[in-house]
C-alpha positions in Angstrom: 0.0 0.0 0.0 1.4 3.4 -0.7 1.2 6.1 1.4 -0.6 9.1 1.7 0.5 12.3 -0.4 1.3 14.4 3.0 3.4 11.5 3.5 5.2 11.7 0.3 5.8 15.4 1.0 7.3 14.9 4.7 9.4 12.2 3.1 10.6 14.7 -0.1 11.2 17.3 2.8 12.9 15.0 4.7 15.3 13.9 2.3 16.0 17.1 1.6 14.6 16.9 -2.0 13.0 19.8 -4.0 9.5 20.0 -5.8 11.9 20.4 -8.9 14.4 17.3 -8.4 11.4 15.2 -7.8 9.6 16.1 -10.9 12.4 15.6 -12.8 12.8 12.1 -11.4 9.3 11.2 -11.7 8.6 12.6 -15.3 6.5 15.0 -14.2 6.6 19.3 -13.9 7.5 20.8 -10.9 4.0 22.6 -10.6 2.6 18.9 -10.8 4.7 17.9 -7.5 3.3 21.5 -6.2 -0.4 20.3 -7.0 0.1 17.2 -5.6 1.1 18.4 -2.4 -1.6 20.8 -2.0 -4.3 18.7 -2.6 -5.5 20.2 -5.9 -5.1 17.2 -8.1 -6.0 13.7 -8.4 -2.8 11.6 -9.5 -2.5 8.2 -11.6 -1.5 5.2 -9.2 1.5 4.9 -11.4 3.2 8.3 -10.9 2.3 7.9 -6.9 4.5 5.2 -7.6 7.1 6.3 -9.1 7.0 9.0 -7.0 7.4 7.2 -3.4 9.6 4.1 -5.0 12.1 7.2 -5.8 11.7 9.0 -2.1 12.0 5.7 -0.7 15.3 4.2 -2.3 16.7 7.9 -1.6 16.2 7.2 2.0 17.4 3.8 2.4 20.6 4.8 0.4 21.2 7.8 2.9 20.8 5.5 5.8 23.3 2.6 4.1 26.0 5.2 3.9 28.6 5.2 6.7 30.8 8.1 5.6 32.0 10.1 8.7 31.0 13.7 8.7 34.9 15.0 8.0 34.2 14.0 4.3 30.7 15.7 3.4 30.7 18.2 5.5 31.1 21.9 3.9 34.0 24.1 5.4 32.9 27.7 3.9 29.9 28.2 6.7 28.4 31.5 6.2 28.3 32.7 10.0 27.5 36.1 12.0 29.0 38.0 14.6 26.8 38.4 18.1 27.5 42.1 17.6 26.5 42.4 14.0 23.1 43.9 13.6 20.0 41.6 13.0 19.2 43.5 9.6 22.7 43.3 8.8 22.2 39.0 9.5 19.2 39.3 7.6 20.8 40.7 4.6 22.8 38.2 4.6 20.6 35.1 5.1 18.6 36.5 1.9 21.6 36.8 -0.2 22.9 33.1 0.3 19.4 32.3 0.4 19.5 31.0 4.3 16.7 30.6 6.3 19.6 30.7 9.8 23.0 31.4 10.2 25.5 30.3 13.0 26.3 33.0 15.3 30.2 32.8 16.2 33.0 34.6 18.3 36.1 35.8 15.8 37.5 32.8 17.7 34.8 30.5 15.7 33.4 29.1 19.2 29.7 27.8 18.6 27.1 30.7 20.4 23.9 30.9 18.8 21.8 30.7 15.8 19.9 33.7 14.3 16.6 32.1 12.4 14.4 34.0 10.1 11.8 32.8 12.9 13.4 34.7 15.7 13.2 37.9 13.7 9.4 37.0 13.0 8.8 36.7 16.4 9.9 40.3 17.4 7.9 41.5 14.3 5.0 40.0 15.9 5.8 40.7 19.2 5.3 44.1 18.3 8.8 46.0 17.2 9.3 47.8 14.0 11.7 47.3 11.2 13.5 50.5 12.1 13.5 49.4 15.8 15.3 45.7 14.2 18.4 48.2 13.3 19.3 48.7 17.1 19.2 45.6 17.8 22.7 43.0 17.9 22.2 39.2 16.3 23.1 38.2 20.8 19.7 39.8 22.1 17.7 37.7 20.0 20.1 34.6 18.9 18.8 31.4 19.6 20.2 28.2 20.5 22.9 26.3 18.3 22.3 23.9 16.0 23.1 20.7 16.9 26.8 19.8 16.6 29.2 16.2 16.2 32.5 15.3 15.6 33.7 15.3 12.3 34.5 11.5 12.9 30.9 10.7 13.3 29.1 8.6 10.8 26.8 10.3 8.8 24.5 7.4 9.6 24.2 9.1 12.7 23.5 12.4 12.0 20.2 11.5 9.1 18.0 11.7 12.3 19.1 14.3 13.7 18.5 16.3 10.0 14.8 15.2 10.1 14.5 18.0 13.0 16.8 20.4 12.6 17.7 22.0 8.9 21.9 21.8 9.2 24.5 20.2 11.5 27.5 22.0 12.3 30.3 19.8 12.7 32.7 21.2 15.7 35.9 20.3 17.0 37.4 21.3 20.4 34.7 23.8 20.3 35.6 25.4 17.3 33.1 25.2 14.3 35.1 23.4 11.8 31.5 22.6 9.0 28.5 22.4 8.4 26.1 19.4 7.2 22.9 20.0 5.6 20.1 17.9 3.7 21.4 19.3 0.7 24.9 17.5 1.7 23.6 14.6 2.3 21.4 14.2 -0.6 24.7 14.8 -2.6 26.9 12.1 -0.7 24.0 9.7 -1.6 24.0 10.1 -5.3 27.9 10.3 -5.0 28.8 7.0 -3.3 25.3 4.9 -3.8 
């Protein structure tokens, strides 16, 4: 029995996988995967399919891999200072197209994270945009992503990426990486 299409789209987001790569895949258009999703369409038993066989050898092939961190992860990781203003973080996490960056001392020791979602939560709580340029990326930082060693298995961080979107791979304290769905998606098709 196949599953359900909310399902199909918690696996896809899961995996890390866009609307885009998945149509490709599948044989279908992107805005088909989009209509899908939504509910808006009512799809042949044979691209459902195709659809979850696709999702679901992706996963078992990301769980089969035992590649340690050290050799996925990415070493450029787009941070911020805890005294860098929060439009100054935001300008930056729209022009690398981030949704969080790591907040770090110059020292690269692991503070913080600064989230779209902790900016939205100000917004809402009431402050202005011009009231945003007073304040530092520390007074409304939240906590760090989760971190591991860069000799842990990638095996072991797959979970951990169904919760959180990125990994930051540390070592003595010192960011070292990052690991992100996107990352692992790659070492997938790369070694599988």
């Amino acid at each position: 029995m196949l599953p359900s299409i909310e399902e199909l789209r918690k696996m896809r987001k899961n995996l890390g996988i866009s609307q885009k790569e998945l149509a490709n895949i599948s044989g279908v258009s992107q805005s088909y995967i989009a209509r899908l999703e939504k509910g808006s369409l009512n799809p042949t038993y044979d691209k459902v399919r195709r659809i979850f066989e696709y999702l679901n050898k992706s996963g078992q092939r990301a769980g089969n891999i035992d590649l340690t961190c050290e050799s996925i992860m990415s070493i450029k990781v787009v941070t911020c200072s805890p005294t860098d203003s929060v439009i100054s973080a935001l300008n930056l996490m729209r022009e690398k197209g981030y949704s969080q960056l790591p907040v770090v001392t110059p020292e690269k020791k692991v503070l913080g994270t600064i989230t779209e979602t902790d900016v939205n939560e100000l917004l809402i709580k009431g402050a202005s945009i011009d009231s945003l340029r007073g304040f530092t990326v520390k007074k409304v930082m939240g906590p760090t992503l989760p971190q591991v060693d860069k000799t842990s298995p990638i095996s072991m961080i797959y979970p951990i990426l169904k919760f959180s979107n990125a990994v930051l791979i540390v070592e003595s304290g010192d960011l070292k990486g990052i690991i992100t769905k996107a990352d692992i998606l790659k070492a997938v098709e790369e070694y599988a």
